[in-house]
C-alpha positions as CSV (number, residue, x, y, z in Angstrom):
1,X,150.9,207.8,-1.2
2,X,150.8,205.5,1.2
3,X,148.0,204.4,3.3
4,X,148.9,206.2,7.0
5,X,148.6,209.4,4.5
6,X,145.6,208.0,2.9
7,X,143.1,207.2,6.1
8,X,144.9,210.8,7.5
9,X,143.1,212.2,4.2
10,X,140.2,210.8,4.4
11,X,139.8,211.5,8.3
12,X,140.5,215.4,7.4
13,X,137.4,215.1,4.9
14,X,135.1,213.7,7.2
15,X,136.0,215.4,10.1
16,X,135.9,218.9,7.8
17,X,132.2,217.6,6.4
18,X,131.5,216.6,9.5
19,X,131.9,219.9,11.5
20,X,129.9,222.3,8.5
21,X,127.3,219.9,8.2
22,X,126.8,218.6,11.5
23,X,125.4,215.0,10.8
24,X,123.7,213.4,7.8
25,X,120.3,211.6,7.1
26,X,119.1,208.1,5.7
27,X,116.1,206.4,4.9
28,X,114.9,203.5,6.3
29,X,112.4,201.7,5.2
30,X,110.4,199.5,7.4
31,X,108.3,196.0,6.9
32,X,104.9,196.9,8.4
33,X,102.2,194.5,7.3
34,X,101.1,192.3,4.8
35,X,97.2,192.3,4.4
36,X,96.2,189.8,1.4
37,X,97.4,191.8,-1.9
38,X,97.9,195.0,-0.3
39,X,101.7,195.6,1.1
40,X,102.3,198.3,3.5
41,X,105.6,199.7,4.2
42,X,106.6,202.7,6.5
43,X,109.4,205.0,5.3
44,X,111.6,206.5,8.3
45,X,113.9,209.6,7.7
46,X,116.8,209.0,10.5
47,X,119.2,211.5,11.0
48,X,122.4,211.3,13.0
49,X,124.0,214.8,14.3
50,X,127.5,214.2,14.5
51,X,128.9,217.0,17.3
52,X,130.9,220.3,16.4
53,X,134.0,218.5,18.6
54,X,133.7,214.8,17.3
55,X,134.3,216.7,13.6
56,X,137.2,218.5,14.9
57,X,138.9,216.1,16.8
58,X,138.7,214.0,13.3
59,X,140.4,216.3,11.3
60,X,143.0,216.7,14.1
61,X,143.8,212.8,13.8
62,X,143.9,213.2,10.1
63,X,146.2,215.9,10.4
64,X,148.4,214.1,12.5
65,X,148.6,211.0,10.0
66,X,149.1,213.1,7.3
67,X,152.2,214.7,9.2
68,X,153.5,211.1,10.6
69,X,153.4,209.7,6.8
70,X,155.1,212.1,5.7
71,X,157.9,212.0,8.0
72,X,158.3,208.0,7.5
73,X,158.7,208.3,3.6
C-alpha cells in the first residue's frame, strides 16, 4: 500500500468517526497554586465538536486518495 492510499485511509476513518461522533474530549489539567505543602490543581474537561460537514468532507478526500492511488499503481 502505498502512502497516497494510506493518509486516503486514514482520512476515511476520521472523517467517518468524525461525522457519528461529532467531536471528542480531553482533559486538561491546570497549575493553580502552590500554598506551602498543599498543591492545588484544577482539572478541565475540554471538548471539541467537530461539524457534521468538516467529517464528511474528510471522508470525501480520503475517498479520493484512495481512488487516485489506486490508479497510479
Amino acid at each position: 500500500m502505498n502512502s497516497i492510499k494510506l493518509v486516503g485511509v486514514i482520512l476515511i476513518m476520521l472523517g467517518v468517526l468524525g461525522a457519528a461522533y461529532g467531536g471528542f474530549s480531553y482533559t486538561k489539567a491546570t497549575h493553580a497554586a502552590d500554598i506551602g505543602p498543599l498543591h492545588l490543581e484544577v482539572i478541565e474537561k475540554e471538548r471539541v465538536n467537530v461539524p457534521l460537514w468538516m467529517g464528511l468532507a474528510a471522508a470525501a478526500a480520503g475517498l479520493v486518495l484512495v481512488v487516485a492511488g489506486s490508479r497510479k499503481s
